[in-house]
C-alpha positions in Angstrom: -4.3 23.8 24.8 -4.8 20.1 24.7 -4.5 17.7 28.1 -1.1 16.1 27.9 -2.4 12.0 27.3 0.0 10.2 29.1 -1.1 6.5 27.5 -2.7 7.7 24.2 -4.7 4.4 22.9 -3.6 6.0 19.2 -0.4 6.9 18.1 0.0 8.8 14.3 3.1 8.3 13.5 4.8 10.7 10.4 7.9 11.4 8.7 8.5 14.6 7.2 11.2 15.7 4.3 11.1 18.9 3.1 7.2 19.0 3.1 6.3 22.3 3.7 3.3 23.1 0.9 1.2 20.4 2.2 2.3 19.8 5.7 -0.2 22.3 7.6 -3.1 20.5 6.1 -2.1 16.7 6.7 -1.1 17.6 10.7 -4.1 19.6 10.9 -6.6 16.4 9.7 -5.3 14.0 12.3 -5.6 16.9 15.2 -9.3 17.9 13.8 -10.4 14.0 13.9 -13.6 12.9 16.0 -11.1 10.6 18.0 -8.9 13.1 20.0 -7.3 10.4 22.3 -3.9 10.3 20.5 -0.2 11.6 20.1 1.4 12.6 17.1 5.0 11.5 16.8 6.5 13.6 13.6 10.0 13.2 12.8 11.5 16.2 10.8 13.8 14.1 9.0 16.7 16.7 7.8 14.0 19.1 5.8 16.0 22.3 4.4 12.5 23.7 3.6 10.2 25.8 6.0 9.3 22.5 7.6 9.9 23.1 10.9 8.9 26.2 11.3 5.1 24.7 10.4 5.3 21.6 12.9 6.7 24.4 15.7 4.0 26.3 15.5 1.0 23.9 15.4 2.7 22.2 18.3 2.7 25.3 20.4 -1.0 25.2 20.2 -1.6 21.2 20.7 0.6 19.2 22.7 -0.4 15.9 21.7 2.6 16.8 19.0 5.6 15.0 19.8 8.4 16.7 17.5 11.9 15.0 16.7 13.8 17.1 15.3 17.2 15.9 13.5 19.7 15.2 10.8 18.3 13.2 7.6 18.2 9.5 7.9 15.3 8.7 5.2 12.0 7.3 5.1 12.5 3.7 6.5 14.9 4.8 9.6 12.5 7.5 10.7 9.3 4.9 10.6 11.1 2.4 12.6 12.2 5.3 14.8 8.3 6.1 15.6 6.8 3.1 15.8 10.0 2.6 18.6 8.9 5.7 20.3 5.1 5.5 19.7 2.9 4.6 23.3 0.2 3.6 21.5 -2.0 0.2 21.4 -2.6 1.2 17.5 -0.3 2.9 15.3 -1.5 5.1 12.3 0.5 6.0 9.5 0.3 9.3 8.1 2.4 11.1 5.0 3.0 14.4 5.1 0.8 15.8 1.6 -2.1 13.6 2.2 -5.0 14.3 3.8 -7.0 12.0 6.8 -11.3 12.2 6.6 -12.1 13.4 10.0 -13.4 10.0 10.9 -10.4 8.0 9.9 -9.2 7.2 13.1 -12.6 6.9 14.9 -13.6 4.5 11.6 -10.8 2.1 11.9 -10.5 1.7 15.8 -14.1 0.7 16.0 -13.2 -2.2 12.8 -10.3 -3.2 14.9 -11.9 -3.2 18.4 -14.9 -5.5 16.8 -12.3 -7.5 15.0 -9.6 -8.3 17.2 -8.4 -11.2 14.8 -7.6 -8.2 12.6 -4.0 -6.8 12.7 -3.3 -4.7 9.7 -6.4 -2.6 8.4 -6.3 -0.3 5.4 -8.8 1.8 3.8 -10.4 3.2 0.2 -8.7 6.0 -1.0 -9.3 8.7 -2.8 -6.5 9.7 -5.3 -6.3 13.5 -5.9 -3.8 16.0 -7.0 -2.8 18.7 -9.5 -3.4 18.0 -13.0 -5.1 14.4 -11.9 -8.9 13.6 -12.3 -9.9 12.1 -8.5 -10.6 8.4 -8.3 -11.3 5.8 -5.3 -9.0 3.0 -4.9 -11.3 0.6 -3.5 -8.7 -2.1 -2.4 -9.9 -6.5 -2.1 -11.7 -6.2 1.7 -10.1 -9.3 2.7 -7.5 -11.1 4.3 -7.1 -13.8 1.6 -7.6 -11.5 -1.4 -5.1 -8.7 0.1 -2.8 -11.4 0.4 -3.4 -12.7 -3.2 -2.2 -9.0 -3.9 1.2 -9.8 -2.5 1.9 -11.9 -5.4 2.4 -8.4 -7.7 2.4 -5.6 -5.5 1.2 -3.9 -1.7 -1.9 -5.3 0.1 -2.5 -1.4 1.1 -2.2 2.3 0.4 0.6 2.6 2.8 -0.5 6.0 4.6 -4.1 4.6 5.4 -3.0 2.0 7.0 -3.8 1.0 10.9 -1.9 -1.8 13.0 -1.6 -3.2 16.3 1.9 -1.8 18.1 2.4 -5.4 19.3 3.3 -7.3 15.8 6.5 -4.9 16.1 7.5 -6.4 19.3 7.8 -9.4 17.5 11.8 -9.9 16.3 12.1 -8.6 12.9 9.2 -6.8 12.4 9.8 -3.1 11.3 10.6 -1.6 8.0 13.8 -3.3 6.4 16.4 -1.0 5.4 17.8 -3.1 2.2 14.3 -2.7 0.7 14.2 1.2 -0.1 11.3 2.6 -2.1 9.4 -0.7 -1.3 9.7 -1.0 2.1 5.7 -1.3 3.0 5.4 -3.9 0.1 8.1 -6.1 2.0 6.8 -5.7 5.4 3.4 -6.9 4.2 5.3 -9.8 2.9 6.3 -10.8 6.3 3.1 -9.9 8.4 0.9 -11.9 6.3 2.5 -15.2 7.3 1.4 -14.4 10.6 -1.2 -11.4 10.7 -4.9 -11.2 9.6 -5.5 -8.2 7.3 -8.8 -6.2 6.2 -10.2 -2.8 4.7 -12.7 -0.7 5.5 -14.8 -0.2 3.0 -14.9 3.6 3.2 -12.8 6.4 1.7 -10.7 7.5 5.1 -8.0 8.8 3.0 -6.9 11.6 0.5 -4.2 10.4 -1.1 -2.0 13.3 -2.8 -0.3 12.4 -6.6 2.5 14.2 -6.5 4.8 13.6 -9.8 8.2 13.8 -7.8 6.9 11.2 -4.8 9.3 8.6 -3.6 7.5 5.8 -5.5 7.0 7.4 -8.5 10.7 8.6 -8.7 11.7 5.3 -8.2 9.4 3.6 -10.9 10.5 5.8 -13.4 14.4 6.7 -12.8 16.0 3.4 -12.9 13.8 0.6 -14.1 16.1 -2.3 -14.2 16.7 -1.4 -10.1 13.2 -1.2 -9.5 12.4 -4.1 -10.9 15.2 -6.0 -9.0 14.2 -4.3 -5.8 10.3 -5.9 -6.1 11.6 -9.0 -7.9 13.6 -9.6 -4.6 9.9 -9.7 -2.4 7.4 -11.2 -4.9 10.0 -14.0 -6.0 9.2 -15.2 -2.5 6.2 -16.0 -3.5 6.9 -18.0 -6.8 9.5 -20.0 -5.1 7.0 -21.3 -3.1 5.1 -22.0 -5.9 8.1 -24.0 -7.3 8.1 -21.4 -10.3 11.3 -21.1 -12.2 11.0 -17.9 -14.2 12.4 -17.2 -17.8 14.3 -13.4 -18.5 11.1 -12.9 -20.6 8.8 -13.9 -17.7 10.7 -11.8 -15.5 9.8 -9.0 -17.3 6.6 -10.0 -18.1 5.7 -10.2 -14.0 7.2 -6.8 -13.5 5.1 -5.2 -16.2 2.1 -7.0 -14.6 2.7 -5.4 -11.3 0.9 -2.0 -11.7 -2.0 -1.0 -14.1 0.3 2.2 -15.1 3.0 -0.6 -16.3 0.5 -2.4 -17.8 -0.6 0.4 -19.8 2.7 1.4 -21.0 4.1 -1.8 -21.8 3.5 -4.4 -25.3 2.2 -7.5 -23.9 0.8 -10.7 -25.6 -2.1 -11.5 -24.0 -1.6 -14.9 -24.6 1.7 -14.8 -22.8 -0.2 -13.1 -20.1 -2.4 -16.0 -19.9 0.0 -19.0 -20.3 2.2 -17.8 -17.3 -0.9 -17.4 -15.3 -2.2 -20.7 -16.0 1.0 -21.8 -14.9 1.0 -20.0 -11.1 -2.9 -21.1 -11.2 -1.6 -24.9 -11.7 1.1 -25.1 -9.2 -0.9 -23.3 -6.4 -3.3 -26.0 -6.7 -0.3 -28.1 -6.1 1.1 -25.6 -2.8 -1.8 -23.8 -1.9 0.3 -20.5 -1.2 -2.5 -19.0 -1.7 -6.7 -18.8 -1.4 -7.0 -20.4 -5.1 -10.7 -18.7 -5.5 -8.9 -15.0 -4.5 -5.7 -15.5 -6.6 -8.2 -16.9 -9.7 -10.0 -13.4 -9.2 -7.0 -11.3 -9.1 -5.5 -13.0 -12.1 -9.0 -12.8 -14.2 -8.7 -8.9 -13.5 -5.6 -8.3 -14.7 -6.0 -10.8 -17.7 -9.3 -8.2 -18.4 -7.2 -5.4 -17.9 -4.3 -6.2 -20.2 -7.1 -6.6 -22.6 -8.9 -3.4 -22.6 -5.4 -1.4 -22.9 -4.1 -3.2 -26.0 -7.7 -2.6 -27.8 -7.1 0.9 -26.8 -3.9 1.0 -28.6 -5.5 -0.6 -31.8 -4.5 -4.3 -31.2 -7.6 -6.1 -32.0 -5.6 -9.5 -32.2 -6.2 -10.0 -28.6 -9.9 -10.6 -29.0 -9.2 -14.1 -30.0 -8.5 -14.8 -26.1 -12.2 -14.5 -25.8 -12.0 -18.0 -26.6 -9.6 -18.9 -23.3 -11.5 -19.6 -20.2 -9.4 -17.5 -18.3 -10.8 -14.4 -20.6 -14.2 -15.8 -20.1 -14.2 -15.8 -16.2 -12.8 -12.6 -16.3 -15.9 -10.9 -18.6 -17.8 -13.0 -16.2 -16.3 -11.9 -12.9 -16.8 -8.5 -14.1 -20.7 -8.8 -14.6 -21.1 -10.7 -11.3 -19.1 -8.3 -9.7 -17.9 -10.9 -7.1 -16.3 -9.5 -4.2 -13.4 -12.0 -2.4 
């Protein structure tokens, strides 16, 4: 049995909801990483499943486990309730069906400890599942192009994600309740006014597509609230860019948000590109943001609406070859320019 760590420099923190098929696996990479020096807070957060009966059992065998059991309370509640708990100068977050590399922690406290303007620090991740060809999400590397990010969606894959326990003793600074199903997005939000971010250009993380996660549920059951819900965090951003939407922009941002939108949506291209040469006039006017990292994320997604509406036949796009926008993107793409 493992030494009982009284002042673990790591602690994993994990919420678990009726997680039973995968759950044995996920625990069992964080307690087989190379960096051993840790507790594992898990919160079984109401499961009706065999749940507990899993966590029980590994934690017989390593007490670095620390195991609250207790009445369902949902995602957000039982993150703030670890990170309140957690003893830890780093906090990891972990889901419950993915899987950590063995190096993960061991990875990203060595980037932190040689960066200690760094705050927030995700990872590449490599997107598996049933039924799903496996991919690497290689996320921007840094703090001004993660930030750009903000703008649409998260600056991380929320379960690879390490960050310093001491930007949640600042007031406010835990998941907010009134943002359900986007409550990492939102937090980012608020950390990046103050907080250096970064990734590790590595693939420390097996992220499991599952077709009934949170997210995805939430995506696809009510779109009009999911759209209101993200709306509320990245209209932040385009008030301070003194940007008064239209209802057609307002749907036209939403459906920029994700590449999976992207592909399932209708859009002009050339409405893609007027609203963007909008944001990319008035941030030259507010400087929100890094204008170089929010040109490059812009000139990708310009690119990307392209390619899926030739895939669906609509060959009246390739006149935008002719905007400059369209032209830096093809051109970004064979530089491959990293921000």
């Amino acid at each position: 049995m493992e030494t009982t760590v009284k002042k673990p420099l790591i602690s994993v923190i994990m919420s678990v909801f009726n997680g039973e098929k995968y759950l044995r696996d996920s625990i069992n990479s964080i307690l087989n990483q190379t960096y051993r020096d840790l507790e594992f807070i898990i919160i079984n957060d109401g499961s009706t499943d065999g749940s507990i009966e899993v966590i029980q059992e590994i934690e017989e065998r390593d007490n670095r486990i620390v195991l609250i059991d207790r009445e369902n309370k949902g995602l957000i509640a039982s993150l703030n309730e670890c990170i309140h708990l957690a003893k830890g100068e780093y906090l990891v977050r972990m889901d419950a069906d993915d899987i950590s590399m063995p190096n993960r922690i061991e990875e990203q406290l060595q980037f932190m400890v040689e960066n200690p303007d760094v705050s927030v620090l995700g990872s590449y991740v490599e997107i598996f599942g049933y039924e799903v060809k496996s991919s690497i999400w290689k996320l921007p590397i840094k703090d001004q192009a993660l930030k750009a990010r903000l703008l649409f969606t998260v600056a991380f894959c929320h379960p690879s994600v390490m960050y310093k326990k001491e930007i949640f003793n600042e007031a406010g600074f835990y998941y907010n309740k009134d943002y359900l199903n986007a409550e990492d997005y939102e937090l980012w939000t608020r950390l990046a006014e103050k907080y250096k971010f970064s990734v590790v250009p590595k693939v420390l993380l097996k992220y499991r597509y599952v077709i009934s996660s949170i997210s995805r549920v939430a995506d696809t059951s009510d779109v009009n609230e999911r759209q209101r819900v993200l709306a509320s965090i990245y209209n932040v951003y385009l008030s301070r860019l003194a940007i008064t939407t239209s209802s057609n922009e307002e749907r036209l941002h939403f459906n920029l948000t994700t590449s999976e939108r992207i592909s399932n949506s209708t859009l002009n291209l050339f409405d893609v590109i007027s609203y963007f040469t909008k944001i990319l006039e008035q941030n030259k006017k507010k400087r929100v943001f890094c204008p170089v990292a929010l040109e490059h994320l812009l000139v990708r997604k310009v690119l990307t609406v392209f390619v899926y509406q030739i895939k669906k036949g609509n060959f009246s796009v390739m006149m935008a070859i002719f905007h400059k926008l369209f032209f830096k993107a093809i051109i970004d793409v064979f530089k491959n320019r990293i921000v």
